[in-house]
MARKOLBA-132289 format. One record per residue: x, y, z of N, C-alpha, C, O in turn. Coordinates in steps of 0.1 Angstrom, whole numbers, plus 5000, padded with zeros to 4 digits. Each point is the difference from the previous one (the first is absolute). Last residue first. Layout:
<sites>
XYZXYZXYZXYZ
...
</sites>
This chain:
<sites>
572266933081501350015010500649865003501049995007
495550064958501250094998501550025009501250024998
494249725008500649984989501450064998501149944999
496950115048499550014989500949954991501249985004
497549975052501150044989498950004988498849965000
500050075046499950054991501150044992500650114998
498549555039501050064999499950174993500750095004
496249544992500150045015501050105004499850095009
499649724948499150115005500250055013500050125004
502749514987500550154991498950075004500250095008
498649495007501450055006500650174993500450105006
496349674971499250005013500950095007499850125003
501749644958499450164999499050065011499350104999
503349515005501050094998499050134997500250115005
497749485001500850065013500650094994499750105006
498149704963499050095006500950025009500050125003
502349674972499550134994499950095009500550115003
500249405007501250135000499350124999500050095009
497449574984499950045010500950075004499850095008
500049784948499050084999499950045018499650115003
503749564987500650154996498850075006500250075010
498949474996501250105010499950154993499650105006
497649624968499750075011501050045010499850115006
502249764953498750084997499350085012499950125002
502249444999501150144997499250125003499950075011
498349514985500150075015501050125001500350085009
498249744946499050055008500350045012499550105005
503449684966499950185005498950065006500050115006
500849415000501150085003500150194998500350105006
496249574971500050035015501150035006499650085008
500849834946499450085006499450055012499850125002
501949494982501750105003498950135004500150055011
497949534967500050055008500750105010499550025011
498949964935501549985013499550005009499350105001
499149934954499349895005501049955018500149905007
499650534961500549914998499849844995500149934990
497650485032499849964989500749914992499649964990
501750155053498849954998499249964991499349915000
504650385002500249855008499049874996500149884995
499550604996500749954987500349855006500049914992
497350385043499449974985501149904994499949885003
502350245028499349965010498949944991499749885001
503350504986500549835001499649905001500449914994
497750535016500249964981500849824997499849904993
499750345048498749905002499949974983499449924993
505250275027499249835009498850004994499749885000
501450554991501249934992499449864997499549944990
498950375042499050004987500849874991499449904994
502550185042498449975004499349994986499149924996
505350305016500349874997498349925003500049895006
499850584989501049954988499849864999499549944990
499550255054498749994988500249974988499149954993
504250135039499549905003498550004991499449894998
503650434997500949884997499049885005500149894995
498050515014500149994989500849934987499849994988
500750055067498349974994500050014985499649894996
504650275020499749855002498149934997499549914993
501850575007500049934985500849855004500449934991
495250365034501650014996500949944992499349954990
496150345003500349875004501649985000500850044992
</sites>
């Protein structure tokens, strides 16, 4: 996976921990990471779509 995909799954997971602690708050602020959340998670999939396509790997 390339490693913008991996910056983008970082900030995805980051958005939906927030997204809970918001929520459990009583915040509505949490909807903000929620849409966070889904931008990135659709970053993801393009980038790792994009990299396969390419056949990059982790490494390179």
């Amino acid at each position: 996976m390339p490693r913008l995909a991996l910056y983008a799954l970082t900030v995805c997971i980051l958005s939906v921990a927030a997204a809970v602690v918001s929520f459990a708050q009583g915040s509505w602020l949490g909807i903000v990471w929620v849409l966070l959340a889904g931008v990135s998670s659709n970053m993801t999939w393009y980038y790792a779509r994009k990299g396969k396509a390419r056949g990059d790997s982790v490494s390179g």
